[in-house]
N, C-alpha and C positions, 0 to 999 in steps of 0.2 A: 604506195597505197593502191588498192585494188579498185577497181570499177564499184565492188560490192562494198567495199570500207567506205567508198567515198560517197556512195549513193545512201547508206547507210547512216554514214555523220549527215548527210545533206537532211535525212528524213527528220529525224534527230531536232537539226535547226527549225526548218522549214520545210513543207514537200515542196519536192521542186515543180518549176513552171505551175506554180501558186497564182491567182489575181488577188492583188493586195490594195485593196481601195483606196489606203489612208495612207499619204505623203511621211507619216513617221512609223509604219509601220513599215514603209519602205528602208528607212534609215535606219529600225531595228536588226532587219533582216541582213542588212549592207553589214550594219556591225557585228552582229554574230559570226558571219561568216569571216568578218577581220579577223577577229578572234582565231577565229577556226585557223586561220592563214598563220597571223605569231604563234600559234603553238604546233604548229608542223603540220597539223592534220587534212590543209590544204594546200599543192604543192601548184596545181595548174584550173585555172577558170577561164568559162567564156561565159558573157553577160550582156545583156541585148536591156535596151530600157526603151520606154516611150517619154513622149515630153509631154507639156499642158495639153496640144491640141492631138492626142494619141495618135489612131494610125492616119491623121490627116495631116502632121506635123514626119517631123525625121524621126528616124530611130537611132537610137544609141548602141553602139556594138563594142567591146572589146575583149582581147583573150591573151592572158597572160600564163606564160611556163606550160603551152601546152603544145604539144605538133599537131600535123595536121592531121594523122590516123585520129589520135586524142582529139581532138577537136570535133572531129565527124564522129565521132564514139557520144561526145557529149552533147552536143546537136540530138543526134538520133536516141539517146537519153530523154531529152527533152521531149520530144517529140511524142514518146512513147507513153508519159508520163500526162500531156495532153491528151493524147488516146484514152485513157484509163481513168484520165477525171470524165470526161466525155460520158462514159460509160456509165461509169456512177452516177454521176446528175441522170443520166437519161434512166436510167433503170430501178436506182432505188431511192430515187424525191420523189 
């Protein structure tokens, strides 16, 4: 699957690096993307979480089926994806 298929199905679900307020809307999301995983259409993830006391508490990290160019590919996805909410909130709220 392609950077563009996967970012694509991601959008599809969720946009990615989303803030999601609500503890079950966090478990929607996790499930969806299960989904996405048994039907083939997600083959490699990496997933960062916070706890109750957020960035005062640990963070949560793992990456499964992916290397490390993939890995820095999806990071720097992320990242980007921050950038451009960034933008929106600042420019047209």
């Amino acid at each position: 699957m392609t950077r563009k298929e996967l970012r694509n199905m991601a959008e599809k679900e969720t946009r990615l690096a989303e803030v999601i307020p609500f503890p079950n809307a966090v478990a929607d999301v996790l499930e969806a993307w299960a989904a996405a995983a048994r039907r083939g259409e997600v083959t490699g993830i990496i997933i960062a979480g916070l706890g109750p006391n957020r960035l005062d508490g640990d963070t949560l990290t793992a990456s499964v089926g992916v290397n490390s160019r993939e890995y820095g590919v999806l990071v720097n996805d992320l990242n980007d994806s921050r950038i451009i909410e960034t933008v929106d909130v600042n420019l047209f709220e």
